[in-house]
C-alpha positions in Angstrom: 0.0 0.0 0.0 1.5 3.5 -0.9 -1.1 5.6 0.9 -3.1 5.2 3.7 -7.0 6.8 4.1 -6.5 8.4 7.8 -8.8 6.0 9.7 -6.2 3.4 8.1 -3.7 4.9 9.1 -5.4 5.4 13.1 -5.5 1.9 12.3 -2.1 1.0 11.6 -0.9 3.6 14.7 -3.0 1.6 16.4 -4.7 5.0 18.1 -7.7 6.7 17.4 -9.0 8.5 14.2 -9.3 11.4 16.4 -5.4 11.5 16.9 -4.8 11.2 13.2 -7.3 14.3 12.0 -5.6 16.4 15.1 -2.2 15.6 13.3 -3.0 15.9 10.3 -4.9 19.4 11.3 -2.2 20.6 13.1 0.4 20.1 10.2 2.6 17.4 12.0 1.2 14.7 9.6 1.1 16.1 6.0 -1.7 14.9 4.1 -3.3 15.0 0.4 -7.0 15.3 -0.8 -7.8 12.8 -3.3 -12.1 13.2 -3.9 -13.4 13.3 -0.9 -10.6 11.8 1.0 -7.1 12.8 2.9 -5.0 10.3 2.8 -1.5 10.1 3.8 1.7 8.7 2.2 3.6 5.4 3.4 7.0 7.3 3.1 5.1 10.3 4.8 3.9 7.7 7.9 7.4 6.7 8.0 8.7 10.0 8.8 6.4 11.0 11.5 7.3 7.5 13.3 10.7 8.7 12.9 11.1 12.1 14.4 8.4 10.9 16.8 10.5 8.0 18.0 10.9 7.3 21.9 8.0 9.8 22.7 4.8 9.7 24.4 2.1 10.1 21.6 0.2 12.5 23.7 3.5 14.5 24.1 3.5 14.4 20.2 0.1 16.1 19.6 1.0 18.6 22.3 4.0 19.8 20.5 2.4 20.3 17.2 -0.4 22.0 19.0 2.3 24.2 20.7 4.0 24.9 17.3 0.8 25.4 15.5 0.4 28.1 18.3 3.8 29.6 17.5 3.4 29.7 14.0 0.1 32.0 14.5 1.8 34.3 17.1 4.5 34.6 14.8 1.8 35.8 12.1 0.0 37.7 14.0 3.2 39.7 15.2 5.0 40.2 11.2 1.0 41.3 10.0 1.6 44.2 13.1 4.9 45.1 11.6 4.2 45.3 8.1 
């Protein structure tokens, strides 16, 4: 299989779909719309298992949230500047 649907992928993780979308949503997991799904590539699964290795999912989800956080502060703050 080259791509996994995200429930397939929840699957796979063996976590919840819920999980997936949040990672996904959050730009940790990077995704692609085919129709009227998202799914995600093998090589793509493979790489978030990688940096993610030797952590705590939960931890996981809470960094991304934390960055995602970031990112929008950091917008916010060049939209004042400009």
């Amino acid at each position: 299989m080259l791509v996994y649907t995200l429930p397939e992928l929840a699957a796979e993780f063996k976590t919840s779909k819920d999980n997936i979308y949040a990672l996904v949503n959050l730009g940790a997991i990077q995704s692609i719309q085919f129709s009227t799904n998202k799914v995600v590539s093998i090589y793509e699964a493979e790489r978030f298992l990688r940096e993610s290795a030797g952590k705590q999912f939960d931890q996981v989800i809470k960094e991304a949230k934390r960055r995602k956080n970031l990112e929008k502060i950091s917008n916010v703050v060049n939209l004042k500047e400009a």
